[in-house]
N, C-alpha and C positions, 0 to 999 in steps of 0.2 A: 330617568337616571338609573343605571344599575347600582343594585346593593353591592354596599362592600365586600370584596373577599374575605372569610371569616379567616383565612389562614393567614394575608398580610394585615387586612386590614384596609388598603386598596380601594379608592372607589371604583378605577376602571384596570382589571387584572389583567393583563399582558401574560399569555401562555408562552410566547417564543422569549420573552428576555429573560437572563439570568436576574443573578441576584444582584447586581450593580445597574438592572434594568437596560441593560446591553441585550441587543439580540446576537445570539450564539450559533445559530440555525446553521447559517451558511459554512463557517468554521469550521463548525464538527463533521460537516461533511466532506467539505475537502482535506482538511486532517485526514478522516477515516477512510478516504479513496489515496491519501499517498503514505499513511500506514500500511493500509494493505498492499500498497506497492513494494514497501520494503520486504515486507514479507515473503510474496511472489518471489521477488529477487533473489531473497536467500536461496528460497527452494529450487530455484530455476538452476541457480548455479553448484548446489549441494546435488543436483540430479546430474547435471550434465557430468561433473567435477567427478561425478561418483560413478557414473557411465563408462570414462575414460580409464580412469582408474581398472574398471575391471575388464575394459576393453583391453590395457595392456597387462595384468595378469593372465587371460587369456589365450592371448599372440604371446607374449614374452615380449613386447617391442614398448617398453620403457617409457621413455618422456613421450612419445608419438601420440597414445591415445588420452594421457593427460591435457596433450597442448590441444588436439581437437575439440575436446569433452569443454574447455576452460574456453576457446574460441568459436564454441558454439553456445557457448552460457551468455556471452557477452554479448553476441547476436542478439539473442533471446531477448536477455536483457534491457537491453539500448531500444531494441523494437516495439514492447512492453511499455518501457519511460516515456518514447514518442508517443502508442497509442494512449497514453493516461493523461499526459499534457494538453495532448491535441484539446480532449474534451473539454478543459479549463479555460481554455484560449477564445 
């Protein structure tokens, strides 16, 4: 028989459960892979967004390289959420 954890008290300590004795393991991992999706996302789209933008200060040609910049974020984007899903599936 193992000694108790001197920190619960605990005869047999469980390092993956929290403290309602739940394992958390799996959770925090897929949380933290579609946090970091958000994340991505933003970026993806603050880049492309921001691309277009100076694509048409540039040219002079107005909405044109906003709406490529914005319809290539959302590419990006949608392609990104596919490949991050897929892995869960």
């Amino acid at each position: 028989m193992d000694p108790p954890d001197p920190r619960t008290g605990a005869d047999d300590p469980t390092p993956d459960a929290g403290p309602d004795g739940a394992e958390h393991r799996g959770m925090t991992a897929g949380a933290s892979a579609f946090l970091g999706l958000g994340l991505s996302l933003g970026v993806c789209l603050a880049i492309t967004v921001g691309g277009g933008l100076a694509l048409d200060a540039w040219l002079h040609s107005s909405p044109l390289g906003l709406l490529v910049g914005l319809s290539l974020g959302v590419v990006l984007a949608v392609l990104m959420v596919v490949a991050t899903v897929r892995k869960y599936l």
